[in-house]
C-alpha positions as CSV (number, residue, x, y, z in Angstrom):
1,X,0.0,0.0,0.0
2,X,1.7,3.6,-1.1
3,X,1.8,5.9,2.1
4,X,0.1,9.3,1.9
5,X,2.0,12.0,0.9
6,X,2.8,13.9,3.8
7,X,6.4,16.0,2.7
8,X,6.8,18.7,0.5
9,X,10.4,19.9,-1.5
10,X,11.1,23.4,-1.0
11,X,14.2,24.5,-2.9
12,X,16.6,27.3,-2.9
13,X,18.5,27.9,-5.8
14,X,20.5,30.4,-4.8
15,X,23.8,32.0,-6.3
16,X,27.0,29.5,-4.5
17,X,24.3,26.2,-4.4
18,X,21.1,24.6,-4.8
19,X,19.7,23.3,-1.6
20,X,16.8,20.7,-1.6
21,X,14.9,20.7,1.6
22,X,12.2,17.4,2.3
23,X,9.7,19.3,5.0
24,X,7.1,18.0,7.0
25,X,3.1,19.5,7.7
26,X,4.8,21.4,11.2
27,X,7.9,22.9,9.2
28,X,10.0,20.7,10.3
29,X,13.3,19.4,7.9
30,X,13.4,15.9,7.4
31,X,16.1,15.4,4.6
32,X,18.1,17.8,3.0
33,X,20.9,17.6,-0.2
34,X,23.1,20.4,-1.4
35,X,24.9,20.9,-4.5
36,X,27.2,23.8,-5.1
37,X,27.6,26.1,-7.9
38,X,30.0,27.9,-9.3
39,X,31.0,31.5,-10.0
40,X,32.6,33.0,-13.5
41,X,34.4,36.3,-13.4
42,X,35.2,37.0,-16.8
43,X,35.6,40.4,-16.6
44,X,36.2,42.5,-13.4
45,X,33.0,43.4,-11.9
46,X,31.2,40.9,-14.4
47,X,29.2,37.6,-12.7
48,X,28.3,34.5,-14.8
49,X,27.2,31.3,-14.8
50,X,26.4,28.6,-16.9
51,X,23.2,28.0,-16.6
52,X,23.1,24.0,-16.9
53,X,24.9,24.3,-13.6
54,X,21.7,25.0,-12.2
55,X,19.9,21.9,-13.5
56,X,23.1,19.7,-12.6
57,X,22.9,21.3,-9.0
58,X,19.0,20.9,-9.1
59,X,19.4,17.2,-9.7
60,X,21.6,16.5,-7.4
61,X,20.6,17.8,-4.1
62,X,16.9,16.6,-4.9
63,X,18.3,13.1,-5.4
64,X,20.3,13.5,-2.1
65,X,17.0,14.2,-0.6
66,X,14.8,11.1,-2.5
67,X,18.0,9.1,-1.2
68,X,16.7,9.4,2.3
69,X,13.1,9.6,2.0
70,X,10.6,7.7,0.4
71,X,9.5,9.9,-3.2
72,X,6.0,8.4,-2.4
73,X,5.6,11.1,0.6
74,X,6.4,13.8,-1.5
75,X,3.0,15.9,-2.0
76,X,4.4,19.1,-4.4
77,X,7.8,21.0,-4.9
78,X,8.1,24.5,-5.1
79,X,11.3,26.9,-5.8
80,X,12.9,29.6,-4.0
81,X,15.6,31.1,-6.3
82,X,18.4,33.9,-6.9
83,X,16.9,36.8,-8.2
84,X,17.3,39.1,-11.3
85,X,19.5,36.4,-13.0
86,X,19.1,35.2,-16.3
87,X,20.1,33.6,-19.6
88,X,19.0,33.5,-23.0
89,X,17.9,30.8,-24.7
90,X,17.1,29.3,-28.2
91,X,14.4,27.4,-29.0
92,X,16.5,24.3,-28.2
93,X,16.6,25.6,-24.7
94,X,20.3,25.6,-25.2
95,X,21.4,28.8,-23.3
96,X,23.1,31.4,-25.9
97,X,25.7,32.7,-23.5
98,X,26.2,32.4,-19.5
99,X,23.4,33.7,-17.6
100,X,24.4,36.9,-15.9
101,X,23.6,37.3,-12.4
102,X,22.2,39.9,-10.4
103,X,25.6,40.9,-9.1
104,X,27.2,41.5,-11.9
105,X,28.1,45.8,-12.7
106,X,28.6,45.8,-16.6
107,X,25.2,48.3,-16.7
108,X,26.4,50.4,-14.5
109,X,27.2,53.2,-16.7
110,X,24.4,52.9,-18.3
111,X,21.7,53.8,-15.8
112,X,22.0,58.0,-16.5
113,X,20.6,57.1,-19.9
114,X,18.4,54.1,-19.2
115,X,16.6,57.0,-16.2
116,X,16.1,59.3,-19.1
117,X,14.8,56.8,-21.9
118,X,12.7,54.7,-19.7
119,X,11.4,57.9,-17.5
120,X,12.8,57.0,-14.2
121,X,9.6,57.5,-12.3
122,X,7.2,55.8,-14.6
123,X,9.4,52.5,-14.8
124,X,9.3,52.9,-10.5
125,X,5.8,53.4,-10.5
126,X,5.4,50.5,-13.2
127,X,7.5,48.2,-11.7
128,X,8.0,48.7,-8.3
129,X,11.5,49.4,-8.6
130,X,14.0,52.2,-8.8
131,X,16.0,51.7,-11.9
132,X,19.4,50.8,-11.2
133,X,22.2,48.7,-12.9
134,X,20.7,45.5,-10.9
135,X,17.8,44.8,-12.4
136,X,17.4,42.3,-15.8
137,X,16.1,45.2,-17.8
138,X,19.6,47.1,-17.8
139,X,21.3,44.2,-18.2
140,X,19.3,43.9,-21.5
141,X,19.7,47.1,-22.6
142,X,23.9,46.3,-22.0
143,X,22.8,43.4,-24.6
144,X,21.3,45.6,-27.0
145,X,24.6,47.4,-27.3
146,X,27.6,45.4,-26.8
147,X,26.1,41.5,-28.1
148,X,23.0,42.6,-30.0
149,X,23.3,39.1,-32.1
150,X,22.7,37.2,-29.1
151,X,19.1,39.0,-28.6
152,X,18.4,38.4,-32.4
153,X,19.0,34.4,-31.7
154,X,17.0,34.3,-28.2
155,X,13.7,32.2,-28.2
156,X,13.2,32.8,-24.4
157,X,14.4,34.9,-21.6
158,X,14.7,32.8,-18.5
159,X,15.1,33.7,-15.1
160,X,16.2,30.5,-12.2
161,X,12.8,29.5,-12.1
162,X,11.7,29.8,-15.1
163,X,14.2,27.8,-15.9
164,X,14.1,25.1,-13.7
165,X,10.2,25.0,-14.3
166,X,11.0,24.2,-18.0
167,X,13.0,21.6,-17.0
168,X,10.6,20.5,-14.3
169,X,7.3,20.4,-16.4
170,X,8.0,21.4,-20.2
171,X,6.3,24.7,-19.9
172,X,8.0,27.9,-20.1
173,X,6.1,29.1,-17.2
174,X,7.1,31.5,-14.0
175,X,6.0,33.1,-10.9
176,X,4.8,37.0,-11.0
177,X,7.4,36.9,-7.8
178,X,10.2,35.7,-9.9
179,X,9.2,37.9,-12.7
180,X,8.8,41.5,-10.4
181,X,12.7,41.7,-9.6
182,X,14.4,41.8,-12.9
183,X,12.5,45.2,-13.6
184,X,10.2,43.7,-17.0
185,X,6.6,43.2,-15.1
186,X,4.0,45.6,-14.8
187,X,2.9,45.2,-11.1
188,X,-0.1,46.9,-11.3
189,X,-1.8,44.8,-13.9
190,X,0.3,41.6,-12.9
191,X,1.7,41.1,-16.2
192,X,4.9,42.1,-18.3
193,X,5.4,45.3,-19.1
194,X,5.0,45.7,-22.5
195,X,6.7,49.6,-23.1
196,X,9.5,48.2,-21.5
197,X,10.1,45.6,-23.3
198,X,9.3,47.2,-26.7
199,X,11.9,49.7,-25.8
200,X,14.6,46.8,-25.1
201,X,13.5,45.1,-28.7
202,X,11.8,41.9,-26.5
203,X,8.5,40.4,-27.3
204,X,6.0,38.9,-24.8
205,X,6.1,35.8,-26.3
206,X,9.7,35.8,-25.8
207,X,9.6,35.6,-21.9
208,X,7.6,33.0,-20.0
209,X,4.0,32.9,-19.3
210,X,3.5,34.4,-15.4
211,X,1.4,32.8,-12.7
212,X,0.7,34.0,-9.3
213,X,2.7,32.8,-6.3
214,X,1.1,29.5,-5.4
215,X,-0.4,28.8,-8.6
216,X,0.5,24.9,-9.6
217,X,2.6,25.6,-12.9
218,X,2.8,21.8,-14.1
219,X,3.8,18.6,-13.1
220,X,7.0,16.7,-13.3
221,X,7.3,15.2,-16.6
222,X,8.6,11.7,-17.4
223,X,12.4,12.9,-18.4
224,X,12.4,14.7,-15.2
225,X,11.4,12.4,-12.6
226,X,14.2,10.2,-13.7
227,X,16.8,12.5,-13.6
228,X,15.7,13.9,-10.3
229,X,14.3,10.4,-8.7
230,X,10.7,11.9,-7.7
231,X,7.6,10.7,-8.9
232,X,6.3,11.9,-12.5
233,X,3.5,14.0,-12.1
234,X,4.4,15.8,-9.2
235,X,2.8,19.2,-9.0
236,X,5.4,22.2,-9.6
237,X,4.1,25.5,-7.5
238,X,4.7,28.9,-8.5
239,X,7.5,29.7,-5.9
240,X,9.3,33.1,-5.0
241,X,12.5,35.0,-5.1
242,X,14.6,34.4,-2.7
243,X,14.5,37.0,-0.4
244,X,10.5,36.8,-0.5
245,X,10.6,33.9,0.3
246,X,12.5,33.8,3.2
247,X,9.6,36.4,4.5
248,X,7.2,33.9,3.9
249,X,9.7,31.4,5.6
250,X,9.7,33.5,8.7
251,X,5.8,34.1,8.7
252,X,5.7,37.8,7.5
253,X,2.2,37.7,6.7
254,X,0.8,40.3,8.7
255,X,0.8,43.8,8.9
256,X,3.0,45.2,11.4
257,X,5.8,42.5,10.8
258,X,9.0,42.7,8.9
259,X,12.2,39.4,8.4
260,X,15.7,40.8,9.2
261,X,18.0,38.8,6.8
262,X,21.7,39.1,8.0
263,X,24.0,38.2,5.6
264,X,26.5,38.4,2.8
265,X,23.8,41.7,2.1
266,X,21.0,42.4,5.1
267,X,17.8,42.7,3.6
268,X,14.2,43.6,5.6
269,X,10.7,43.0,4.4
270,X,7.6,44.6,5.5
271,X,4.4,43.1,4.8
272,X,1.7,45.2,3.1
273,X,-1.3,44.2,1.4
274,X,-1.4,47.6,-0.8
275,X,0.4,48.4,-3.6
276,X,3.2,51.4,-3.1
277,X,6.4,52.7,-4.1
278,X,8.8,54.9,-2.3
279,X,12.9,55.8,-3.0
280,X,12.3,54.3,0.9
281,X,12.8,50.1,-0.7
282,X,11.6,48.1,-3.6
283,X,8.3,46.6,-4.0
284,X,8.2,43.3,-4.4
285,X,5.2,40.4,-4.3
286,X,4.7,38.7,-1.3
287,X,4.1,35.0,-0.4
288,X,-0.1,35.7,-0.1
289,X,-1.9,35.9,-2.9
290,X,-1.8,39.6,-4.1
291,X,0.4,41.1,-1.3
292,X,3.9,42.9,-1.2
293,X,7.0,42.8,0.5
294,X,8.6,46.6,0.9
295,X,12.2,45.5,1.0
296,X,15.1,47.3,1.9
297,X,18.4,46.3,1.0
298,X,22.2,47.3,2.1
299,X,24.9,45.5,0.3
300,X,27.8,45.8,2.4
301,X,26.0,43.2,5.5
302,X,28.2,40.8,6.8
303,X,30.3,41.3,3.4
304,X,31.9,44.3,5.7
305,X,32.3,41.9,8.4
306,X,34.0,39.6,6.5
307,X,36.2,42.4,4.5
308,X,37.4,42.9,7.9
309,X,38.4,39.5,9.4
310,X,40.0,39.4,5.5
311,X,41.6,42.2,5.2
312,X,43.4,42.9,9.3
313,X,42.1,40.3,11.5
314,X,42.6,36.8,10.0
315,X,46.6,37.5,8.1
316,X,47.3,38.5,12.2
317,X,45.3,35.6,13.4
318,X,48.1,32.9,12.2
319,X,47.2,29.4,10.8
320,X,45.5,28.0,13.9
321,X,42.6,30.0,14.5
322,X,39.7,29.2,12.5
323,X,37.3,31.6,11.3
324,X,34.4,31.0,13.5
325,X,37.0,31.5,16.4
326,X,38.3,34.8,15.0
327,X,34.4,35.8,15.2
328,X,33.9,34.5,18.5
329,X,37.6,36.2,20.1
330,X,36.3,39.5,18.5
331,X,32.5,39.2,19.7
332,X,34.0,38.2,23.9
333,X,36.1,41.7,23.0
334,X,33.6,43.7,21.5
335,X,31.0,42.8,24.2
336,X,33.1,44.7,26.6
337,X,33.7,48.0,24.3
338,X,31.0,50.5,26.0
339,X,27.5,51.5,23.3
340,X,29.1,53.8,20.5
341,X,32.1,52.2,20.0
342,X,34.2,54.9,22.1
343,X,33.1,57.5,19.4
344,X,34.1,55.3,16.3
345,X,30.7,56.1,13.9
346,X,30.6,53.8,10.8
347,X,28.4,54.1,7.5
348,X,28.1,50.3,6.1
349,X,28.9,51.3,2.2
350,X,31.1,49.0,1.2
351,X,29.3,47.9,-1.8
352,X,27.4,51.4,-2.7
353,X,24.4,51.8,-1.3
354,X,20.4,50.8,-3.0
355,X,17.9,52.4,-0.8
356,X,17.3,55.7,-0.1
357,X,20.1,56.9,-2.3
358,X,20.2,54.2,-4.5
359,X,23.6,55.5,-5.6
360,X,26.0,52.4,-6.5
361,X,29.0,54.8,-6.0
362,X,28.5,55.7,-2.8
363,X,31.6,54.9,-0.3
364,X,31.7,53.6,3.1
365,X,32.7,55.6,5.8
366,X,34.8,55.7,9.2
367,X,35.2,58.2,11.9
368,X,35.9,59.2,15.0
369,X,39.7,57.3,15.0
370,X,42.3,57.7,17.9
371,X,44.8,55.9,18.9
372,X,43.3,54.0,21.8
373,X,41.0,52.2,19.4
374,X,41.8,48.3,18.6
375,X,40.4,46.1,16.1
376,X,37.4,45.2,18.3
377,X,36.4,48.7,18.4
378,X,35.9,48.3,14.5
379,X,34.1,45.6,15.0
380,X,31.4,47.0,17.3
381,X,31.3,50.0,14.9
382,X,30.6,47.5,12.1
383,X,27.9,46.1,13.8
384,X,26.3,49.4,15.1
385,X,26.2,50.9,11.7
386,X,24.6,48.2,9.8
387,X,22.2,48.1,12.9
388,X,22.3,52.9,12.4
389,X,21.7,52.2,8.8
390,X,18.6,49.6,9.2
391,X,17.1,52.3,11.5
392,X,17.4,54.4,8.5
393,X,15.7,52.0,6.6
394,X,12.9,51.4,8.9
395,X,12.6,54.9,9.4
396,X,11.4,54.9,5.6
397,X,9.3,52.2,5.4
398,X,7.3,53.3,7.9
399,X,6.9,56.9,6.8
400,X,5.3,55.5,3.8
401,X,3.2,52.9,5.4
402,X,1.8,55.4,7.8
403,X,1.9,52.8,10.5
404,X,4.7,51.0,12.5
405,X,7.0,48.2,12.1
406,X,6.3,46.4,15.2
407,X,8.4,43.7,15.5
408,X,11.5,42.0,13.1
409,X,11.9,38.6,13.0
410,X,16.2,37.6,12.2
411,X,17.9,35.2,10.0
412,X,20.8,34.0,8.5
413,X,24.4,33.9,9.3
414,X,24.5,37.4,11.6
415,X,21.2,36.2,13.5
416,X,23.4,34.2,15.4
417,X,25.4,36.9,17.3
418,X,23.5,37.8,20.1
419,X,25.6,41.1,20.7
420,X,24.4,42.0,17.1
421,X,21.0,41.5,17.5
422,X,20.7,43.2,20.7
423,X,22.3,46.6,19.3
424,X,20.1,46.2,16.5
425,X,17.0,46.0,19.0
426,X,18.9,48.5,20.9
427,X,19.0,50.7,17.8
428,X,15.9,50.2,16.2
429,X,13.6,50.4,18.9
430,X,12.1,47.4,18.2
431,X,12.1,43.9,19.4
432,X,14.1,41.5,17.5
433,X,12.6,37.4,16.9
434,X,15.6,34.9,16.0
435,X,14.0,32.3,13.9
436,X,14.6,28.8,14.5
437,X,15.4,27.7,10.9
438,X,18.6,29.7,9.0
439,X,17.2,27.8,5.3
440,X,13.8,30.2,5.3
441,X,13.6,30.8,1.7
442,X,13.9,26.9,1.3
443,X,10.8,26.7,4.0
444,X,9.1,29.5,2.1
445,X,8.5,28.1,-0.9
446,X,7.9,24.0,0.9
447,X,4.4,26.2,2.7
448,X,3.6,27.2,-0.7
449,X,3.7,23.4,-2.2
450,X,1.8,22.3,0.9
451,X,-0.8,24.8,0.4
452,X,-1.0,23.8,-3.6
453,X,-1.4,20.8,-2.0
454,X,-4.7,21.4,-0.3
455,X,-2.9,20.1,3.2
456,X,-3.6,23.8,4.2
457,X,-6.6,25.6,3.6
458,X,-4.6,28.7,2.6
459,X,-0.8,29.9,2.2
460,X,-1.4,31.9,5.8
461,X,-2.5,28.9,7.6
462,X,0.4,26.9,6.0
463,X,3.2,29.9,7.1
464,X,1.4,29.6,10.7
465,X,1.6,26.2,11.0
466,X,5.0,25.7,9.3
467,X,7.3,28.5,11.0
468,X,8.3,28.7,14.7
469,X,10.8,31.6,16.2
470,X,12.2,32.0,19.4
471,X,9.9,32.6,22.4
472,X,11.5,35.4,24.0
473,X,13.1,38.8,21.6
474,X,16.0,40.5,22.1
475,X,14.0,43.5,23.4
476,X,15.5,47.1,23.1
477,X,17.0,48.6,26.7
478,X,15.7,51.9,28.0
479,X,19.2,53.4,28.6
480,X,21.1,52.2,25.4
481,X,18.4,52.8,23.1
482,X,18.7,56.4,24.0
483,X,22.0,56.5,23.8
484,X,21.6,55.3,20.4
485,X,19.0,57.9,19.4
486,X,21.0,61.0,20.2
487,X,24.0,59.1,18.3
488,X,22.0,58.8,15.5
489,X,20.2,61.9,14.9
490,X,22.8,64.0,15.8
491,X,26.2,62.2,14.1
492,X,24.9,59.4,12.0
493,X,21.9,60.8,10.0
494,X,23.9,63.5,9.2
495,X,27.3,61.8,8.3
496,X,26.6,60.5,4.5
497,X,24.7,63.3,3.1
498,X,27.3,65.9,4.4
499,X,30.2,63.8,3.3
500,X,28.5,63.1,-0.4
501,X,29.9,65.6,-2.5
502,X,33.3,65.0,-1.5
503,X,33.0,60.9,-1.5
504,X,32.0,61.6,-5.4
505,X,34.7,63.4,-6.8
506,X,36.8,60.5,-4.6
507,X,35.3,57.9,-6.7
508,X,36.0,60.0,-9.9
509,X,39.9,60.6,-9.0
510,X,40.2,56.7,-8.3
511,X,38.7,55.6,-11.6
512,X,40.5,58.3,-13.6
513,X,43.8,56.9,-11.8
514,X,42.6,53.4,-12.7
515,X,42.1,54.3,-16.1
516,X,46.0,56.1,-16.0
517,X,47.3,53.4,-14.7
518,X,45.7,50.9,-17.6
519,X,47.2,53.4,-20.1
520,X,50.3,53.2,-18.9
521,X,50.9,49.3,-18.4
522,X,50.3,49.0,-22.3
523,X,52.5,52.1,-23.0
């Protein structure tokens, strides 16, 4: 007799692997496979990948996970994915050229002009989205003038899941919340956006067809239930980007609630069931049917942390100190540096900065030095102005929403410091959840596929059942949080836009010495 399906897949195909995740009706993982993938720098600044890779990787943790459970249980499968990526296809679905991926620069330059041809605030108010040098759609304008032949050959556009789906099913089919990052999709009629495309030379027939978040997009054909080892037929749900999903992971499906994602970047979502835009985050679809996510992004997250360790902790740190023991010596030290780092004031711009300046030149910033200060002190002032510049964020988001953020749930990497997430609730003002699962874009999209699967009534029920946080917050101290607040109207606030000016015509000096340089090493 077959036993009733009672797992679901959720996957997360993100940008370094493809993680397969076997969860149970209470959210709970019961098998898990990995696969990595990896990384193509052709080009300074430029990220690639070869798109198989994904499949491969697919494959391969999913069969890691059948390995270990029966495929019988399985009820649906549903993807999480790296956003904005994508590759072009022919009508083969042999990919063109490597997929280019969401962190690669080469339309960088381009944006000035893109702004003005597109009409900056139209495309944010059709989209969702500022336009910036991220997104698909300047990425494809970079195509239309440096490898215009490869558009001419392209069948399909494809992002991850679109990909994988094809793969999957047969059907060039997609999720509207895979479609809404790469900067094509019209968000307020839930379909692509045709005057952006026309004006990037793309048909709608050449990108695939969008379903809501949820929607079953096929099953798993024949072909693919061999190469995967799950049973043919298996329903495929329309899934999420990542970072959505990861609020759906973490039960951000309320009003009032926002996920704290710490890692390589630290990302924050705040539910809303109306459409808005602001220069405050992006708007992006949520994990309930017809809802949003206003996210908020800051690149340099524990990539600062990690620049660091790299660049004047670990060359001192000698051979026998691992890394995790590097971060634990600095957290014991930092712990006993008082609030404010003994007047060392950080501004996390390591990687530019997306909202509210959304100005991918923007530098990071240190100040305050004297001689007293040691490496830990730079560590707490790490840590204080990611947690400065989320209060910034917030601050945004909630002057748009017109209500408060009342309470952020943490994951990821960072969610494990406790020092960190108690100057972030010290910071913020707000209490701070730490979630009891650090794969919540993998759990996201496994309570989609058990709501496609009718074991919940809806996808709210399913995220209620199927995500658990910590008890007891990190809750914000009286004292420190004041502190805090004087620190950052009266120093921090101020710091970046005073500084901007000059931090510019920095950045212009160092590229036109870059560019010196390069002259003079073929001279």
């Amino acid at each position: 007799m077959m036993p009733k399906p009672d797992l679901v897949i959720g996957i997360d195909s993100s940008t370094s692997a493809c993680k397969a995740i076997a969860w149970d009706f209470q959210g709970n993982s019961v098998a898990e496979g990995r696969s990595s993938l990896p990384l193509e720098k052709p080009r300074p600044a430029w990220h690639e990948q070869q798109a198989e890779t994904w499949w491969s990787a697919f494959t391969q943790a999913v069969r890691q996970v059948t390995a270990q459970v029966d495929p019988s249980r399985l009820a649906a499968l549903s993807i999480s994915h790296q956003r904005e990526t994508f590759v072009p296809v022919n009508e083969g679905d042999m990919p063109l050229r490597n997929a280019i991926l969401w962190m690669d620069e080469r339309a960088g330059l381009l944006i000035p002009a893109l702004r003005e041809r597109f009409n900056s605030e139209h495309f944010h108010q059709t989209t969702g989205k500022p336009l910036i040098g991220m997104l698909t759609s300047s990425k494809i304008a970079w195509l239309q003038e440096n490898e215009p032949e490869i558009l001419k050959r392209t069948y399909k556009l494809l992002d991850v899941n679109a990909y994988l789906v094809r793969h999957l099913t047969g059907n060039y089919h997609t999720s509207w919340a895979s479609a809404d990052p790469t900067g094509l999709f019209n968000m307020t009629r839930h379909q692509w956006a045709e005057e952006i495309l026309m004006e990037l030379g793309i048909q709608v027939a050449q990108l695939p067809q969008a379903f809501p978040p949820g929607a079953i997009l096929g099953q798993v054909t024949n072909k693919a239930a061999q190469e995967c080892q799950i049973p043919e037929g298996l329903p495929v749900v329309s899934g999420l980007g990542d970072g959505q999903s990861a609020g759906l992971g973490l039960n951000i499906t309320r009003p009032g609630d926002a996920y704290l994602s710490l890692g390589t970047s630290v990302v924050t979502g705040t539910f809303s069931a109306e459409f808005q835009v602001s220069p405050a985050f992006r708007t992006m679809y949520g994990g309930i049917p017809v809802s949003y996510l206003f996210e908020t992004v800051m690149l340099g997250g524990t990539y600062t942390i990690d620049w660091f360790l790299d660049k004047f902790v670990a060359p001192q740190g000698g051979q026998d100190h691992s890394r995790r023991s590097l971060v634990e010596t600095l957290e014991a030290k930092a712990q006993q540096v008082p609030i404010g780092s003994e007047g060392l004031v950080l501004v996390p711009y390591w990687n530019g900065s997306m909202n509210p300046y959304w100005d991918g030149l923007a530098s990071g910033v240190v100040v305050g030095w004297r001689g007293m200060h040691q490496p830990q002190h730079l560590y707490r002032a790490i840590l204080e102005g990611i947690g400065f510049e989320l209060h910034l964020q917030i601050q945004g988001v909630e002057s748009a929403l017109g209500s408060p953020v009342n309470r952020l749930i943490a994951t990821g990497g960072g969610a494990q410091s406790d020092l960190w997430l108690q100057i972030i609730a010290d910071i913020t003002h707000k209490p701070i959840y730490r979630s009891h699962t650090s794969e919540a874009a993998a759990l996201g999209a496994g309570i989609l596929a058990a709501a496609a699967a009718g074991l919940y009534p809806d996808v709210r029920q399913a995220a209620q059942a199927m995500t658990h946080a910590e008890p007891y917050p990190f809750e914000p101290e009286h004292d420190r949080s004041s502190f805090y607040q004087q620190l950052y109207e009266e120093v921090y606030r101020q710091l970046f836009p005073s500084l901007r000016p000059y931090l510019d015509r920095l950045t212009a000096l160092e590229h036109h010495s870059v560019s010196l340089h390069a002259q003079n090493s073929t001279d």
